[in-house]
N, C-alpha and C positions, 0 to 999 in steps of 0.2 A: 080311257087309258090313252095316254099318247102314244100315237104310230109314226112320228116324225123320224124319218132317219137322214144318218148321213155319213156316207160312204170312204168309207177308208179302204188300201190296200196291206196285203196279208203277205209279207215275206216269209218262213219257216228258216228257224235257227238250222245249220248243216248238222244231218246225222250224227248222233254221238257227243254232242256238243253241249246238251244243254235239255234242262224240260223246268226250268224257272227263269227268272229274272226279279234281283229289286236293288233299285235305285240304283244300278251300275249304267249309266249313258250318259254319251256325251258327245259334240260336236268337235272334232280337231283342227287345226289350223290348217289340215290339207281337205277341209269340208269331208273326210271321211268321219262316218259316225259307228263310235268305238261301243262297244255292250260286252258288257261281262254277264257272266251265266251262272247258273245254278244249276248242280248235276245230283237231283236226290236219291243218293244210294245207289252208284254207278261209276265213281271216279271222282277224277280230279273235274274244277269248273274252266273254262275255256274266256278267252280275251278275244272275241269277234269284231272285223270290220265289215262294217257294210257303205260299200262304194255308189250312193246318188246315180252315178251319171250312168253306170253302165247296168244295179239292179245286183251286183254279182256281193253275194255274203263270202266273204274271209274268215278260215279261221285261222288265228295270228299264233298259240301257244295253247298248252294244255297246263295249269298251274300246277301237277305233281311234278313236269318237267321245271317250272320257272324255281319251283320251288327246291329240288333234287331230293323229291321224296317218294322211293321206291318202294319202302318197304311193307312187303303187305298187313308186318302188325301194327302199322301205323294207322290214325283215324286218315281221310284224306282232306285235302284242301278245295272240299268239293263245291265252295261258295267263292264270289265276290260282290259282294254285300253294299260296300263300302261305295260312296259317290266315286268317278272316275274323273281324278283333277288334273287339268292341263295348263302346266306350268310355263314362263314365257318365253322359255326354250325349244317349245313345241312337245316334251317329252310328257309321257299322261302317268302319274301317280295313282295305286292304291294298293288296297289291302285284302288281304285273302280271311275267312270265314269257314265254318263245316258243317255241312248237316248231322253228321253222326255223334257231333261232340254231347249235342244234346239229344241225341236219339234213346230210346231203349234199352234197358238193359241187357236184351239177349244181343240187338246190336251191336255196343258198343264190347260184350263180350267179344269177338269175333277178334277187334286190335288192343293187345295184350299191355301195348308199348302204349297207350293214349296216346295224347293230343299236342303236339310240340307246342304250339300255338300260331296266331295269324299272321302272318308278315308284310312287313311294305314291301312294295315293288313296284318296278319302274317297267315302263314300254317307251321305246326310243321308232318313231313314226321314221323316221329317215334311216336305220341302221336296219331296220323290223327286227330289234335283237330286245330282252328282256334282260331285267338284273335284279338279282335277291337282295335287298338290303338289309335282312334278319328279322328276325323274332323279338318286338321288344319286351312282351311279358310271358316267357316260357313256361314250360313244366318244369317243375324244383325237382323229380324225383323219376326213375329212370322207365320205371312199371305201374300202368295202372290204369284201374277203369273205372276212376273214381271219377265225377267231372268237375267239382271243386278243386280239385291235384292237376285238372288239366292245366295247360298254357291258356292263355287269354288270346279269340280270335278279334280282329279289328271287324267294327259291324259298320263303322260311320265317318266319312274323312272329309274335309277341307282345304284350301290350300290359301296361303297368302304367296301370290310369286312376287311382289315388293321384296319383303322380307327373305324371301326363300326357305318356308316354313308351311309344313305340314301340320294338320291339326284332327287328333283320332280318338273317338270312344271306343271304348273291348266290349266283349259280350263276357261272359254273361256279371261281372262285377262292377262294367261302367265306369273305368277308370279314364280320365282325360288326357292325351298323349299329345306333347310337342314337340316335331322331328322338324331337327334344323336340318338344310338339304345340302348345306357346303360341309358341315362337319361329319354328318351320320349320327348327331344324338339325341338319343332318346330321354324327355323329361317328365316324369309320369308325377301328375299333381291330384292325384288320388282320386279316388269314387267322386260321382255326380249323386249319385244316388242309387235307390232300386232299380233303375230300368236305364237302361242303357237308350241315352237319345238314337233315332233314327237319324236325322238332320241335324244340319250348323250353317250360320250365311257370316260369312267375313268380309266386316262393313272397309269402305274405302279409307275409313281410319285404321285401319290393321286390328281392332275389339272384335273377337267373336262372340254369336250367340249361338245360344241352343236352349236346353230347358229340362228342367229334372220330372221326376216321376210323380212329382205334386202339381204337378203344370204352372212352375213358375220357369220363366225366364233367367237364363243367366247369360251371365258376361265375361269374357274372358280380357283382360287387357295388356297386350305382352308388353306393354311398357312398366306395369307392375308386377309383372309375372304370376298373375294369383286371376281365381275364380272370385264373383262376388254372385249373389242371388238378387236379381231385382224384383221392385216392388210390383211386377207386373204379372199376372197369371193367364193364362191364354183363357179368349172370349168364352164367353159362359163357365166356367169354372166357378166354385166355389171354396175357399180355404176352407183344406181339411176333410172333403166332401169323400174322398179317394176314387171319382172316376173316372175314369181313361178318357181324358179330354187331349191327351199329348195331339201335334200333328204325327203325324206318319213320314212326311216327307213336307218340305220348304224348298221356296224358290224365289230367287234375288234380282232384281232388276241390273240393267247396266253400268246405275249410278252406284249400287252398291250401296245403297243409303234405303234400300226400302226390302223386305221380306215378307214374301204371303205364304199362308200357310190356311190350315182348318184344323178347326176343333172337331174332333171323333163324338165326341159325348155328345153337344149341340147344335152339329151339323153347320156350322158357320163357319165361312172364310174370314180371315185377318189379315189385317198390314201392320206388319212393326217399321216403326220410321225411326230411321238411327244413324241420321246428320252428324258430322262432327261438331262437337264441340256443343251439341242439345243433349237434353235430357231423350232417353227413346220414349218413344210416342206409339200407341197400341191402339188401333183402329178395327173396331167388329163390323162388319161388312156385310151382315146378315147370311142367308143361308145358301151356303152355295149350290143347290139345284133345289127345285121344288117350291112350294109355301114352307112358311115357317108350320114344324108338326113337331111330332112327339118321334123319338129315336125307336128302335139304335136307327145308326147312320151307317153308311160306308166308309169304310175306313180312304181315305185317298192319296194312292202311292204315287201317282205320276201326276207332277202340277209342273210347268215350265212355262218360262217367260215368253212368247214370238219375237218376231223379228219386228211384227206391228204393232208390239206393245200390247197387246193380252195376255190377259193370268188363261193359258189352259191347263184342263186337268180332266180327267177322267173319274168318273164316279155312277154307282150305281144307286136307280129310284124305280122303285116298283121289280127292283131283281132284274135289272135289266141295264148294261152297261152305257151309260151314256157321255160322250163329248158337251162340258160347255167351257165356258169364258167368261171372263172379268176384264171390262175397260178400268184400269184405274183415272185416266183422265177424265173420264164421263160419267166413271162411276154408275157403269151400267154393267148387268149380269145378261148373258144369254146362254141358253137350253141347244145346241146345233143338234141334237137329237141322238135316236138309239144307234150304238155303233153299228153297222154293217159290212162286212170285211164280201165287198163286188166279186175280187175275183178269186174268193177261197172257196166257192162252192156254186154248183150250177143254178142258172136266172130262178129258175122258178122253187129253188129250194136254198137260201143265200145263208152263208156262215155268217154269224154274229161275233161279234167282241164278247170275251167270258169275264177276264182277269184282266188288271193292268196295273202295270207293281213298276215303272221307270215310264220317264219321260226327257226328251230336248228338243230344242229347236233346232234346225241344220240351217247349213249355211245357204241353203236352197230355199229358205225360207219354209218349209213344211215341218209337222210338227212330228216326230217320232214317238211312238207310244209301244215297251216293251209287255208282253205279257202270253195270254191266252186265248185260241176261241175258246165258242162258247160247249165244243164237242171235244169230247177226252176227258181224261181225269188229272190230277194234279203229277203223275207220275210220267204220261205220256209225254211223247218228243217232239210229235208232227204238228200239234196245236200251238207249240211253241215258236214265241218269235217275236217281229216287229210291224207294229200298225201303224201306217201314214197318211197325216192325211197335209192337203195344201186348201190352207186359206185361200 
């Protein structure tokens, strides 16, 4: 069994703040690194900075407040889900989410009013002020604990700052949303399909991608305003097969011309290459940690680009969370070993890495990695937070 390790450090999200994370990170133009949280069954989720130079976590807003939703028969806005996009204004875009929407029936008995739905929202880095820009697929109906009758919460966002256009899937129906940012309108070009994508990468030609619940690829092209489905299926898939080979999470290089991502079902990494004015091009990369074996695989939430040009990502082999990487120039994989979080627990007894649901690179060149040790349970606080490590 491999006993390679390699040593990351363990911030803890602040009190009260949070006991998840997925896919909400991101680096800002003042190198402060922005995390959105996840508060299950406890409140609203909270918009966190964590400040590099000095070590010190922020917390920026509580989204019941960004939101102005008080009221206790309401579900709460207790997710942000959604990627965290920074527009080239410097202001950071997204979407808010709920645990409860989908929770339980006795749960969701509790708020009377259901689920308004998710909404965009803005954080202004120079103002530290927030702004509600609404609900664009609400509740039709004023009562209820029905979750089909709910509002649609945003689970997955994009941004083109050329264009000045947001781009968002809902939970739980998948509908694909175009929010232009100078007007405030919302263009809803209907279901993707059954599952609502996790990720989307918007190429340097303004085409989005992403991919439906068959793990085929699609394309968005706002110069024709419509979806199309490509002829591409992510690596190892089979048409028709139905198994959850979607990635979990994608990540874009700087040219904006290349997307890696993995397949769940076959354990392999890919590149989709989508040059303008080429056909895209779909590259299997073989498996991202390990020999080639038989599944299941880890699913892999946190993949991001560095500052040197490696695909990292987090993923677990043998139940055991590990750090590796992908050169795409050399087109070589490496294993940097089992996470160990140095300074979350005493020398002769070291906390581990549990979970890892978000990932960026800072402007510090170190890689941030949102999640869990490997002590607590999926509800506690104090395991919660950010793993960093520096190439």
């Amino acid at each position: 069994m491999d006993t390679t390790y390699v040593d990351l450090e363990f911030v803890p999200f602040p009190p009260h703040t949070g006991n998840a994370i997925f896919s909400s990170m991101t680096c800002g133009p003042d190198g402060i690194m922005y995390i959105g949280t996840c508060y299950y069954h406890s409140g609203g989720a909270h918009l966190l900075g964590y400040h590099p130079d000095t070590g010190r976590m922020e917390d920026l807003g509580n989204m019941q407040d960004v939101c102005n939703e008080h009221d206790p028969e309401l579900i709460f806005q207790s997710k942000i889900h959604t990627q965290l996009c920074v527009h080239s204004d410097g202001k950071i875009y997204f979407g808010t989410h709920s645990v409860e929407r989908d929770a339980e029936d006795d749960v969701r008995a509790k708020f009377p009013k259901g689920y308004l739905g998710g909404h965009w929202a803005v954080y202004d880095p120079r103002t530290k002020r927030f702004r509600d820009l609404g609900i664009p697929v609400p509740q039709k109906v004023e009562r209820t604990t029905e979750k089909l009758e709910y509002g649609e919460s945003l689970i997955t966002m994009n941004i083109d700052p050329q264009r000045a256009t947001l781009y968002a899937i809902t939970h739980p129906q998948a509908t694909f949303l175009v929010y232009d940012i100078a007007s405030g309108v919302t263009t809803n070009l209907g279901s993707i399909g059954e599952f609502p994508a996790r990720s989307m990468g918007v190429a340097s030609d303004g085409r989005v991608y992403t991919y439906n619940h068959r793990n085929h690829f699609l394309r968005y092209d706002p110069r024709k305003g419509a979806l199309e489905t490509l002829p591409l299926l992510v690596p190892g898939s089979v048409e028709g097969d139905g198994k959850q080979n979607r990635p979990w999470a994608m990540t874009m290089d700087d040219t904006h011309t290349k997307i890696y991502g993995h397949g769940h079902a076959c354990g392999h990494l890919f590149e989709l290459v989508c040059r303008p004015g080429e056909d895209p091009l779909l590259n299997d990369l073989g498996p991202a940690i390990g020999e080639e074996r038989e599944g299941p695989f880890d699913w892999i939430h946190a993949i991001t680009i560095g500052k040197d040009g490696w695909v990292y990502y987090a993923t677990k082999l043998d139940n055991r969370l590990h750090l590796a990487r992908y050169n795409p120039a050399q087109r070589k994989r490496d294993d940097q070993g089992i996470i160990r979080l140095a300074n979350a627990g005493p020398k002769d007894a070291p906390e581990f890495g549990g979970e890892a649901w978000a990932s960026a690179a800072g402007a510090d060149g170190a890689i941030y990695i949102g999640g869990k040790t490997a002590s607590g349970d999926h509800l506690t606080e104090e395991n919660t937070g950010i793993m960093i490590y520096h190439p």
